[in-house]
C-alpha positions in Angstrom: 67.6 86.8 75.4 65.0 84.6 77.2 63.6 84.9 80.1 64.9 82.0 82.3 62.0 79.8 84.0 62.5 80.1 88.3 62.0 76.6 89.9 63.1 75.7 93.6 65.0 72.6 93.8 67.2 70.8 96.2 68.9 68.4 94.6 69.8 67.0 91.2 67.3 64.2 90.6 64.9 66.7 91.8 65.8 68.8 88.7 65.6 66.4 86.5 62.5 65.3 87.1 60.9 68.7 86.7 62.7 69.7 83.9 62.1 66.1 81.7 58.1 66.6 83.0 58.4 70.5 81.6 60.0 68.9 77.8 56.7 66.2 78.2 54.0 68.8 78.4 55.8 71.3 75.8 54.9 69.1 72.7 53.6 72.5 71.4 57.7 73.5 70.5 59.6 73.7 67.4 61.8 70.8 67.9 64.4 72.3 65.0 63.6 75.7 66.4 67.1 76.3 68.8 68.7 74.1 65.9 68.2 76.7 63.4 68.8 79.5 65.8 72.2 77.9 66.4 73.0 77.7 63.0 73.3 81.5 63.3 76.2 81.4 65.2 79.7 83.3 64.5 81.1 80.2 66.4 79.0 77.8 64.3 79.8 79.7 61.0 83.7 79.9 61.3 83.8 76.4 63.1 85.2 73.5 60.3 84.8 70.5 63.7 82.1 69.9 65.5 81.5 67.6 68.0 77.5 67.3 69.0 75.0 64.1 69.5 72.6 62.5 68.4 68.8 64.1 69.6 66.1 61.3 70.7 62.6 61.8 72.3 61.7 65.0 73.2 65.1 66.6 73.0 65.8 69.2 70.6 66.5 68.0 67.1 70.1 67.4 65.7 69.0 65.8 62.6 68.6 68.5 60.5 71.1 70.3 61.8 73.9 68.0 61.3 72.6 68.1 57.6 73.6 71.7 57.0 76.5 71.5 59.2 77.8 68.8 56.6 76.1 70.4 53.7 78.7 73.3 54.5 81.8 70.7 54.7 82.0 71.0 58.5 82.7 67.7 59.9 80.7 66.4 62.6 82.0 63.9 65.7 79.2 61.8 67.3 79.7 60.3 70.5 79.0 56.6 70.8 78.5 55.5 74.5 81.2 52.7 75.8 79.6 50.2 78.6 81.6 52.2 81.2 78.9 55.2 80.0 83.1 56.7 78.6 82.3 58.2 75.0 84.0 56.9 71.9 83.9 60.1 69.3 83.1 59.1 65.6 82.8 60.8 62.4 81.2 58.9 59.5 80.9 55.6 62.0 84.6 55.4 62.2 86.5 55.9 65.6 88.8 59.5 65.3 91.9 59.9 67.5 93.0 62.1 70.3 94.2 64.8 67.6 91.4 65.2 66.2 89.1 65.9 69.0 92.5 68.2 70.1 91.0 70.4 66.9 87.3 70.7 67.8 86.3 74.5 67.6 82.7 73.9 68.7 80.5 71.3 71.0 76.7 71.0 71.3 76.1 69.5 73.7 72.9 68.1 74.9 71.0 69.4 78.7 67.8 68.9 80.5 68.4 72.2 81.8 70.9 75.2 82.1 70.9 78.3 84.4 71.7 81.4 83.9 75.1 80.5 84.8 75.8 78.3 82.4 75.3 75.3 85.0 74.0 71.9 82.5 72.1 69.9 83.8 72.2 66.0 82.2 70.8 63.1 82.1 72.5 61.9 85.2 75.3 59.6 83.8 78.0 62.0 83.5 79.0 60.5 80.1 79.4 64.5 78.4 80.6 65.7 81.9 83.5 63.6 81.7 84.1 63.7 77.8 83.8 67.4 78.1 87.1 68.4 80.1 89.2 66.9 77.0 87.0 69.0 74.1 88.2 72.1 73.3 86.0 74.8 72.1 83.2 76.9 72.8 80.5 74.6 74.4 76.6 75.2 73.6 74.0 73.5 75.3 71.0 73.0 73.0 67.5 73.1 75.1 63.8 74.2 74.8 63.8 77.5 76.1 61.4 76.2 79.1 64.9 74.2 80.2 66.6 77.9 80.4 66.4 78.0 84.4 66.8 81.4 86.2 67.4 79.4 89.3 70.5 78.4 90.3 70.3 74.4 89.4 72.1 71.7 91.7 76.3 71.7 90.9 78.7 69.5 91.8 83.1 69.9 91.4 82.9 68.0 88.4 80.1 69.7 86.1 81.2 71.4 83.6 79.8 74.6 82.6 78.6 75.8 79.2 79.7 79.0 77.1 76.1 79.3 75.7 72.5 77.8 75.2 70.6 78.0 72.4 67.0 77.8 72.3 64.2 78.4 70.2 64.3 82.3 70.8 68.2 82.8 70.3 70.9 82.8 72.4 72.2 83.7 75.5 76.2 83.6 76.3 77.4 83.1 79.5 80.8 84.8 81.0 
């Protein structure tokens, strides 16, 4: 378990620009570090569909991870973003149906931040907050463990919480 870093903020944007200044200066971190952690998993062994995304910039890395995941025959849904910031869910580039997704037994999903309640915090377009209602699944955000806040971060009615984060230093489960 990590300790969770204690910030004080007041509103989302707030948030978001501490915690994407915190992911700057931390160029020091094992990008695949929480990747590898999660691959530990019970939920991420026994899962056979995963829906995750893409990492860019400073975010942890996917890359690899998606590798093994396929490596092990566990198929993997990608989100592609509509203009209306809706997600389209792929899986080797092709579009997959409602029953499909119906199916998913885990998410990874991406976060600026979480708190110890399992609050995400995103980027701020609510793209995996809406997409997220429909997934089934247990639901891990994937963050740097300086994103793991022991502060209570900004929520609003129609967040939607995490099971878990992983980070570079393991996992912590939320009830």
């Amino acid at each position: 378990m990590v300790t969770p870093y204690a910030p004080t903020m007041a509103s989302k944007e707030e948030a978001r620009g501490l915690f994407r200044e915190l992911r700057r200066n931390s160029q020091s971190l094992d990008r695949k570090a929480p990747s590898r952690m999660l691959l530990t998993a019970p939920e991420i062994k026994s899962a056979r569909t995963i829906a995750s995304f893409q990492s860019y910039g400073d975010e942890p890395d996917t890359f690899d991870l998606h590798s093994v995941l396929r490596s092990q025959g566990k198929k993997i849904f990608l989100p592609r973003m509509n203009y209306d910031k809706s997600l389209t869910w792929l899986l080797d580039g092709a579009e997959i149906n409602q029953e499909l997704l119906s199916n998913i037994d885990v998410v990874i999903v991406p976060a600026l931040a979480v708190d110890s309640r399992g609050v995400r915090l995103g980027q701020g377009g609510g793209s995996f907050d809406r997409a997220l209602p429909a997934l089934p699944g247990w639901k891990v955000a994937l963050i740097d463990s300086v994103c793991f806040c022991a502060t209570e971060l900004p929520e609003e009615l129609h967040d939607v919480r995490v099971d878990a984060v992983a980070t570079e230093f393991g996992f912590t489960r939320f009830s």
